[in-house]
N, C-alpha and C positions, 0 to 999 in steps of 0.2 A: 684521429684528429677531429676534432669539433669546428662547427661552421664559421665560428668565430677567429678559430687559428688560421683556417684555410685564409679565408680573407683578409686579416693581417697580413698571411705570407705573400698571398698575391698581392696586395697592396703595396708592400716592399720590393717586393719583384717589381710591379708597375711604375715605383717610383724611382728604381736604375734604369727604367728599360729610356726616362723620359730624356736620360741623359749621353742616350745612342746619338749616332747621326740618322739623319731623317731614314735616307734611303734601307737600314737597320730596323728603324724604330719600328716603322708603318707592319713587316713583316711578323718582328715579335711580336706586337701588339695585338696584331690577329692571331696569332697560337695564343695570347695569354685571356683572351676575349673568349676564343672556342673552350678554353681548358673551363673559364667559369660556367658555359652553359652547359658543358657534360659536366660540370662537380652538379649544378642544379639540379640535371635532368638524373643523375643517377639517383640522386636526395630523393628527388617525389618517386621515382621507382622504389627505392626503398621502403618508402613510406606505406606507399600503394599495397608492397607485398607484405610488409606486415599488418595491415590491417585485412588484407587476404588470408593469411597464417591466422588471425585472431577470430575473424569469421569460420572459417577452416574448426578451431580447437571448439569454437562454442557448439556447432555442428556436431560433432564428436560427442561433445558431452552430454546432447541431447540426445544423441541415439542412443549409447549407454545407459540413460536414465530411462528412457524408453523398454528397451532390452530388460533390463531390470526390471520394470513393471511389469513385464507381459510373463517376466518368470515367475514373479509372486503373485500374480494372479491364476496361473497354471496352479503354482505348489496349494494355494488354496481351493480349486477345487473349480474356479470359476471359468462362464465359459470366454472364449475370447469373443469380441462384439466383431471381430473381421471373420471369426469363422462361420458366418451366417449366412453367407454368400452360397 
């Protein structure tokens, strides 16, 4: 469901709930209030972890490209600049 449906749906929701009795209404309306800051909060979590995940794969692929250097620079014959230590 995309952010845009949620909010419709909730909108439709909010707009039955407007037609409880009060003593009703004040209740749902705080469940329907809580439900939109965890839909938020879980959004930016999500977000957060993929861009964690993409930091994550670029990381990987630089050490593979790494890796791979320090092999062909081996099969060539060359020395390595860390083994000077």
């Amino acid at each position: 469901m995309t952010e845009q449906q949620f909010n419709q749906q909730l909108d439709q929701i909010l707009g039955k709930i407007e037609n409880l009795p009060d003593a009703q209404r004040k209740a749902i309306m705080a469940m329907a209030e809580d439900t939109r800051k965890q839909d938020q909060a879980i959004r930016a979590e999500m977000a957060r972890t993929r861009d964690a995940l993409d930091d994550w794969r670029l990381l990987q692929k630089y050490r593979i490209f790494d890796a791979e250097a320090r092999l062909r620079e081996e099969q060539a014959g060359r020395p390595n600049p860390e083994d000077r230590c």
